[in-house]
C-alpha positions in Angstrom: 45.5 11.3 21.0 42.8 12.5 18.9 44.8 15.7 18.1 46.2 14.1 14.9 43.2 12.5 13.5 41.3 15.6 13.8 43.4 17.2 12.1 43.9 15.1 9.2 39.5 15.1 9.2 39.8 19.2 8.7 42.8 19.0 6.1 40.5 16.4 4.4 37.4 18.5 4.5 39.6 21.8 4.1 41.3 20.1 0.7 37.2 19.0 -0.5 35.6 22.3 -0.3 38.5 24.3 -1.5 39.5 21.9 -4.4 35.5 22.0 -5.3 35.3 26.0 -5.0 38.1 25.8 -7.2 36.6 24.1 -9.8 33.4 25.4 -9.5 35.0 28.8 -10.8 37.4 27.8 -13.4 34.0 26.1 -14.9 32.0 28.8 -14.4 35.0 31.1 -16.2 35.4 28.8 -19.1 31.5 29.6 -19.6 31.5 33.4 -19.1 35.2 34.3 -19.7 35.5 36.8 -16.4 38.8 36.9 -16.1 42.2 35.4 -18.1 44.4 34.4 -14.8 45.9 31.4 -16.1 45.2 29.3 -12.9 41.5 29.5 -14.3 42.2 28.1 -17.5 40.6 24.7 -18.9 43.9 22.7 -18.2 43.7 23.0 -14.4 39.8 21.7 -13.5 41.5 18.1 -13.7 44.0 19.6 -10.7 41.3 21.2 -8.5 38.9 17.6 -9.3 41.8 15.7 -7.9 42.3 18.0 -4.2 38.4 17.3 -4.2 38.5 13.9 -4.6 42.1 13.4 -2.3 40.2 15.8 0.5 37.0 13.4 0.6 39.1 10.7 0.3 41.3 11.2 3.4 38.2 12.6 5.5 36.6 9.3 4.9 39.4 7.1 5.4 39.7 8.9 8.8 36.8 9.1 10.0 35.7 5.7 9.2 38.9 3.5 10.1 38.5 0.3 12.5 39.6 1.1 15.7 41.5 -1.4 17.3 39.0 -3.3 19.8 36.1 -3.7 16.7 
């Protein structure tokens, strides 16, 4: 039954890289001022910091739990 742990791990990791993208560019917009989407204004780097931190989180959490027999 690893099916469901493995995918939790790539939600996780899928949920890290895209939240960190994410902000990555609306910091890098708030600097230059490419382009005026409002998804890439100032207000929502505190949404795409939290998926970062909520996809490292569950990737850790799954891929170091106790098993049962430790």
């Amino acid at each position: 039954m690893k099916v469901v742990p493995n995918f939790f791990r790539s939600v996780g990791m899928s949920l890290f890289f895209l939240g960190s993208a994410l902000f990555l560019f609306t910091v890098l917009n708030n600097w230059l001022g490419f382009a005026s989407a409002p998804w890439l204004s100032g207000a929502f780097w505190r949404v795409y910091l939290f998926f970062a931190v909520s996809g490292i989180l569950l990737y850790i959490l799954i891929t170091f739990r106790r098993k049962n027999g430790d």
